[in-house]
Backbone as CSV, one residue per row, in Angstrom:
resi,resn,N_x,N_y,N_z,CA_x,CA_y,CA_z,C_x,C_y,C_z
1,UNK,0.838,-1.177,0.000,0.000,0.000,0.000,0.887,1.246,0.000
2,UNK,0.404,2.229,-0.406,0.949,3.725,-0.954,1.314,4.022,0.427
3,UNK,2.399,5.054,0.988,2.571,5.999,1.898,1.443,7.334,1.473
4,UNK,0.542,7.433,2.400,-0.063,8.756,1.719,0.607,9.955,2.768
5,UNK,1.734,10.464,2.684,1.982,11.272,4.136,3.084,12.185,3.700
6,UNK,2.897,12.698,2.097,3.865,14.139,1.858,2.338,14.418,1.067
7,UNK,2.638,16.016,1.497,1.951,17.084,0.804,2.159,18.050,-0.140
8,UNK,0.507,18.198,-0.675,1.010,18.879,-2.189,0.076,20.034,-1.513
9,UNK,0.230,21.341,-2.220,-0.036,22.399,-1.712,-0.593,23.382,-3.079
10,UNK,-1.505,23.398,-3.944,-1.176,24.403,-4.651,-2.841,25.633,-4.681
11,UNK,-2.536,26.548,-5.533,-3.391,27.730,-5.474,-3.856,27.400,-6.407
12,UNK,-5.461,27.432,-6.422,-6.112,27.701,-7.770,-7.805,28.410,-7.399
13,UNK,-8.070,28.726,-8.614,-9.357,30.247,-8.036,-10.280,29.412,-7.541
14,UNK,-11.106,29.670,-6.514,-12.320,29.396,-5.792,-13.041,28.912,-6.977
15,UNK,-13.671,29.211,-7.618,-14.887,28.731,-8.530,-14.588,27.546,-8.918
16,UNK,-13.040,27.493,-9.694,-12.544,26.450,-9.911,-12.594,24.893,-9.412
17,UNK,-12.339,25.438,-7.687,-11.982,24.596,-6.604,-13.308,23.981,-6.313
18,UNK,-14.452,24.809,-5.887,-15.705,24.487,-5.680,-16.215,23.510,-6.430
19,UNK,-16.173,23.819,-7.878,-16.993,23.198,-9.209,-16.215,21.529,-8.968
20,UNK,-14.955,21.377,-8.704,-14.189,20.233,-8.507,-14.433,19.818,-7.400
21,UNK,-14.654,20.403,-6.354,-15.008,19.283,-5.201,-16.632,19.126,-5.369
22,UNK,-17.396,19.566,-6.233,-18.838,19.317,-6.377,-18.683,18.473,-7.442
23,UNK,-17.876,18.207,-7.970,-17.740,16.874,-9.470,-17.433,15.734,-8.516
24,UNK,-16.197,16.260,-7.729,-15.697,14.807,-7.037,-17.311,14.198,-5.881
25,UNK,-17.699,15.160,-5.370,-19.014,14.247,-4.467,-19.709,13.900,-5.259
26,UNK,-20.141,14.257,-6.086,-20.706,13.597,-7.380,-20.928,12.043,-7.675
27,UNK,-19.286,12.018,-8.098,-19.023,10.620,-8.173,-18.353,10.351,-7.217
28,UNK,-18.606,10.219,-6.191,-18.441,9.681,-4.728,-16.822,9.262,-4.760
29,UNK,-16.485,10.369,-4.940,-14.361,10.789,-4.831,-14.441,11.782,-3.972
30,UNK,-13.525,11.603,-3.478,-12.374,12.786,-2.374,-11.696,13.780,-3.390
31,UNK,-11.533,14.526,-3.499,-10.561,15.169,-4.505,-9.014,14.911,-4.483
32,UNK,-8.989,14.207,-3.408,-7.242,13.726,-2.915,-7.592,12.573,-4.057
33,UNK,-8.566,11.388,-4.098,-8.452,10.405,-4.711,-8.410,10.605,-6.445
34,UNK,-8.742,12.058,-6.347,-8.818,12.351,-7.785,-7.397,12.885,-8.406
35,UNK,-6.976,13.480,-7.504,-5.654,14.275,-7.900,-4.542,12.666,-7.675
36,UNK,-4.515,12.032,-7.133,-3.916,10.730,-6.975,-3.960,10.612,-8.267
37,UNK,-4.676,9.960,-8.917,-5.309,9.667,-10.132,-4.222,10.006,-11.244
38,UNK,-4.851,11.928,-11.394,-4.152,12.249,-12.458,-2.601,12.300,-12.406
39,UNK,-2.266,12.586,-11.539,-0.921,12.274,-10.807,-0.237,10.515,-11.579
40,UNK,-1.179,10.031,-10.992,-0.277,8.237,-11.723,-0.903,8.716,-13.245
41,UNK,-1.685,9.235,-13.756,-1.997,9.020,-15.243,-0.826,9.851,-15.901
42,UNK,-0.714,11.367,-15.324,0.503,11.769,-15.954,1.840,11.189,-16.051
43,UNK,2.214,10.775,-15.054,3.128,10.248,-14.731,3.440,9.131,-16.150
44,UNK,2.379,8.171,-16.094,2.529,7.098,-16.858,2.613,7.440,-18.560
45,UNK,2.028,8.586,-19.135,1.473,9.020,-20.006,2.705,9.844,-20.446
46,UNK,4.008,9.864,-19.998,5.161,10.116,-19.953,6.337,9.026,-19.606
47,UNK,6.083,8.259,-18.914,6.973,7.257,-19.430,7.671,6.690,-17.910
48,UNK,7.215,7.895,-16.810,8.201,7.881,-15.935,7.524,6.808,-14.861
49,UNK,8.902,6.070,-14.307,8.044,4.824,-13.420,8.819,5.272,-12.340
50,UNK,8.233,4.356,-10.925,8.228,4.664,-9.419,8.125,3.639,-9.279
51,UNK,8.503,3.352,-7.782,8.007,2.425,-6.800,7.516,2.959,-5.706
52,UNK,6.198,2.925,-5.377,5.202,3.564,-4.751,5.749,3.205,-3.360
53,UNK,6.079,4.312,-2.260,6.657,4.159,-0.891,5.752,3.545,-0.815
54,UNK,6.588,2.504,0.946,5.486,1.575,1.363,5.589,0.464,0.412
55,UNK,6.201,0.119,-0.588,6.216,-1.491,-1.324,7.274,-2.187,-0.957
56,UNK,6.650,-3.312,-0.881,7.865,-4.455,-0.558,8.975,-4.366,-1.714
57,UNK,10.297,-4.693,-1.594,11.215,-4.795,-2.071,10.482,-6.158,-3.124
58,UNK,10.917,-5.694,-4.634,10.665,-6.866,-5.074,11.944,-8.071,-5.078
59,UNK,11.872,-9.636,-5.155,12.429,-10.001,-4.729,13.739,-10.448,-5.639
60,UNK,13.835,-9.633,-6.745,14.996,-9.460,-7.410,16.053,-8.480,-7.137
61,UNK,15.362,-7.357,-6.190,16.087,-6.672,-5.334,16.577,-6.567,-4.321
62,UNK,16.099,-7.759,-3.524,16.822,-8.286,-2.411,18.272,-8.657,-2.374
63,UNK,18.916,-8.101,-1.356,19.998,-8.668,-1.464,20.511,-9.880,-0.981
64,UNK,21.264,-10.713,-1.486,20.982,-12.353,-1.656,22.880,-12.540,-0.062
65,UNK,22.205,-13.682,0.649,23.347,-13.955,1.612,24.000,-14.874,1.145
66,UNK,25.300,-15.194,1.007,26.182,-15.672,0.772,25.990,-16.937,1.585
67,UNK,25.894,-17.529,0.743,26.210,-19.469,2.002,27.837,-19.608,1.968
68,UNK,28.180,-19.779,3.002,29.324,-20.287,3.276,29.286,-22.148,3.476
């Protein structure tokens, strides 16, 4: 599961803001779950990959112990 625990902060005009959190109750979204969203869509829609804090190490990245 995701770390949800850095913040994004930005300005945009009231009307704007309103009309978007009245879309997101709408369809029964948070506007956090929405901005999540476009966030992984841009992201992907560009090429750029992550490993979402909070994921297990996959296990090709483990580092392997030496048997003696």
């Amino acid at each position: 599961m995701e770390l949800k625990t850095s913040r994004l902060t930005l300005l945009i005009d009231p009307a704007k803001k309103a009309a978007f959190e009245q879309l997101c109750a709408q369809q029964d979204k948070t506007p956090s779950q929405v901005v999540r969203q476009l966030i992984r869509e841009y992201l992907a829609a560009h090429g750029v990959s992550y490993v979402p804090s909070g994921s297990p190490v996959p296990p090709a990245a483990k580092p392997r112990r030496r048997r003696r």
